[in-house]
N, C-alpha and C positions, 0 to 999 in steps of 0.2 A: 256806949258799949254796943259791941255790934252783934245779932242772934246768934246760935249753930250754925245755922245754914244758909248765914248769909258773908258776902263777900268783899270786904272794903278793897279795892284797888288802893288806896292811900296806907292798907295797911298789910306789908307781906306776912303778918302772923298768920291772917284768916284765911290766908291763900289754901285750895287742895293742895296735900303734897304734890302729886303726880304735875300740876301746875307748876308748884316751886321751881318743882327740878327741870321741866321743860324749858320753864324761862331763864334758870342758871345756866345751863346748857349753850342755849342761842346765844346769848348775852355774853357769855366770855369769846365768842368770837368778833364781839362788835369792837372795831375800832372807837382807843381808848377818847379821841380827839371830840367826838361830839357831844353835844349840851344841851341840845333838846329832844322832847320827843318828834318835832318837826324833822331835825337831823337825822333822827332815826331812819323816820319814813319818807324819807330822800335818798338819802344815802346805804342805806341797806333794806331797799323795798322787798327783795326777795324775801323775807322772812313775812310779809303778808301771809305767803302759801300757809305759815303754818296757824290762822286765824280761825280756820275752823276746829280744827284742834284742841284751841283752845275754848272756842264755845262748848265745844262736847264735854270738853272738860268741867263746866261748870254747869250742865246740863243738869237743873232738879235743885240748883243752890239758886239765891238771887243776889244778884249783883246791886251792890250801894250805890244810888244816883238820886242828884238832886235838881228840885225845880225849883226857880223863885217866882213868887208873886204875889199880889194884895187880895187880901179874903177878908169879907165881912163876917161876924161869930158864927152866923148858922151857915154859912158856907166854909167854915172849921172844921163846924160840927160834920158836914156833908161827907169832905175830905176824908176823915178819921172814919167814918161808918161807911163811907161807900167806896172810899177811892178817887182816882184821880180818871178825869173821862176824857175822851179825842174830842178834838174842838172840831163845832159841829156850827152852822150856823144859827140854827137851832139852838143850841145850847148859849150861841150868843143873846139871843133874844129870852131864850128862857129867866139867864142869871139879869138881866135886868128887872122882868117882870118880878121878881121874886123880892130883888132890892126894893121895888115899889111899895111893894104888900107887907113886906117889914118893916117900911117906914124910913128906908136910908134913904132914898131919892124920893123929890117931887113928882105927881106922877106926869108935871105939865113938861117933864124932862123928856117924856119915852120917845116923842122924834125926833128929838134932837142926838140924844143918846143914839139911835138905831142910824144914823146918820152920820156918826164919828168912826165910825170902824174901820179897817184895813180893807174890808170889800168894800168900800165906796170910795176909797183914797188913794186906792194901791190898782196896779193891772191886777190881773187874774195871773198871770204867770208869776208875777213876783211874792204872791200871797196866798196859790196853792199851798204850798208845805208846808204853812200853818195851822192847817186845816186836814181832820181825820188825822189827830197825832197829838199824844203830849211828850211835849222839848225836854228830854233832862240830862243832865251832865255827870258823866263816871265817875267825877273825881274832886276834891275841894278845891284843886291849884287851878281852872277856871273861874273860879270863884271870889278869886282875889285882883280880879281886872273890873273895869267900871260898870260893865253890864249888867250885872244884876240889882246895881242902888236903882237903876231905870225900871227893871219890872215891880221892884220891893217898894217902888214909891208912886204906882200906879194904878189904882184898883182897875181891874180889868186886864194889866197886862200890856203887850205891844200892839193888841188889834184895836185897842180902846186909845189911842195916840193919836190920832188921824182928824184934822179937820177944823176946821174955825172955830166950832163951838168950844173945842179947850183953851181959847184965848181968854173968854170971858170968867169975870172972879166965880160967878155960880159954880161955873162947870170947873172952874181950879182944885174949887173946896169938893169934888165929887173925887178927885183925881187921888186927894187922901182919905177918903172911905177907906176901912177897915185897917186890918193892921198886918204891917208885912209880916211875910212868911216863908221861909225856907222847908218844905215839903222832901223828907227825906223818903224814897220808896224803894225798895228790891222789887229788882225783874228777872225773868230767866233770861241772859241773853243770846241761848242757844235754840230759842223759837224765831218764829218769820217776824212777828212783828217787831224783832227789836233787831232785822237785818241791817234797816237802813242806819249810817252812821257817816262820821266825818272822816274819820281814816279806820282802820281796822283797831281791834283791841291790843290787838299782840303788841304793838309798839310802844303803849302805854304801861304795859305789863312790865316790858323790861328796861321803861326808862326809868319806872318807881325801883325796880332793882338797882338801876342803877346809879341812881338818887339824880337821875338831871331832870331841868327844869321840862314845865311847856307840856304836860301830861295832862290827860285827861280830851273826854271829846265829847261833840253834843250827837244822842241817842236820839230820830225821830221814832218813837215808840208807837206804830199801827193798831195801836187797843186800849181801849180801858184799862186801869191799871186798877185791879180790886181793893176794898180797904184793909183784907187779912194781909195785903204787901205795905202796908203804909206804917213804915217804922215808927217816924214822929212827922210832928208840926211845928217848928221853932219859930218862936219869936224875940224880939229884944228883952232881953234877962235870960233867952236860956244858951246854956254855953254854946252849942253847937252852932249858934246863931253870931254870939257876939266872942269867937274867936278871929270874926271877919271884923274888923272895926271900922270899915267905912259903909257899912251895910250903914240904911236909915234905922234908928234911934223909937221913932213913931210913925 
């Protein structure tokens, strides 16, 4: 069930009217022949223009998006009470210390752990945008390509991927700590920090209108994401979770 005020792109019921109509509007002009949202924003880019428009328009509602990835229980509990926070390297180092002190990791792990990450494995160009930003996706129909069984089955995520130590059976068994989780949250995305994106919204607007495939896009969101936006926490057994069926299981 989705709040008042908030916005599923997957579902034109929740839509503002003034939205509806703006994207009925555009959309009956679009040539009947294309099938994706990617055709959209190819072939009829001129309708970007009208992407501010459409943030204003949702300006004070928050838009349904979702993140995947592995959480230990008190890092559940964090989520639900705090929110979702920009990756910081700090914050990397933090959620380790913390797995220590709860007892999920050894603590003869901490430099080997601190030694796997995207900054030690990756340039700096290729794994800034990971950083100061939580990734999340407008819509469920990215959600059904392979990429997220990879973060759902990786405690830590993509920056905890990196490095020899995950070869070893230790650090395997570290790799399934906690239990995945699909983190559904509303943003406004007519503020700065949810400027940056993959393509504009509008085109995804009116491919959901128009029922074609290849909709939806990844939000790099500039802020913490408080816990009063934190719709749910799914995991395997709750529907929202396991209407995706190749999502991991444990």
């Amino acid at each position: 069930m989705t709040a008042p005020n908030t916005v599923d792109l997957d579902d034109p019921a929740t839509w503002p009217t003034d939205l509806s109509d703006l994207i009925a509007e555009l959309a009956s002009a679009v040539p009947g022949e294309l099938d994706t949202g990617s055709d959209l924003h190819n072939e009829v880019s001129e309708l970007a223009k009208h992407d501010d428009q459409v943030r204003e328009m949702l300006a004070g509602r928050l838009l349904r998006t979702y993140h995947a990835t592995r959480l230990l229980d008190h890092e559940i509990e964090d989520v639900r009470a705090c929110g979702l926070r920009a990756l910081t390297e700090g914050s990397l180092a933090e959620r380790v210390d913390r797995a220590i002190k709860a007892g999920s990791i050894p603590a003869r792990y901490l430099n080997a752990l601190c030694e796997s990450t995207a900054l030690v494995h990756e340039p700096l160009h290729a794994v800034r945008h990971r950083f100061g930003e939580v990734s999340m996706v407008s819509s469920r129909q990215p959600l059904a390509k392979t990429w997220p069984h990879r973060l759902l089955s990786n405690w830590g995520g993509e920056v905890r991927q990196f490095g020899p130590v995950w070869t070893d059976s230790e650090f395997e068994s570290i790799r399934s700590l906690g239990r995945p989780s699909l983190i559904i949250a509303g943003i406004d995305v007519s503020t700065p920090p949810a400027a940056g994106t993959g393509r504009e919204l509008i085109f995804d607007f009116i491919g959901i209108h128009l029922g074609v495939d290849g909709n939806g896009i990844t939000i790099h969101y500039t802020a913490d994401i408080p816990g009063e936006q934190i719709v749910d926490v799914c995991h395997p057994g709750h529907p929202e979770y396991d209407r995706h069926p190749h999502f991991p299981k444990r």
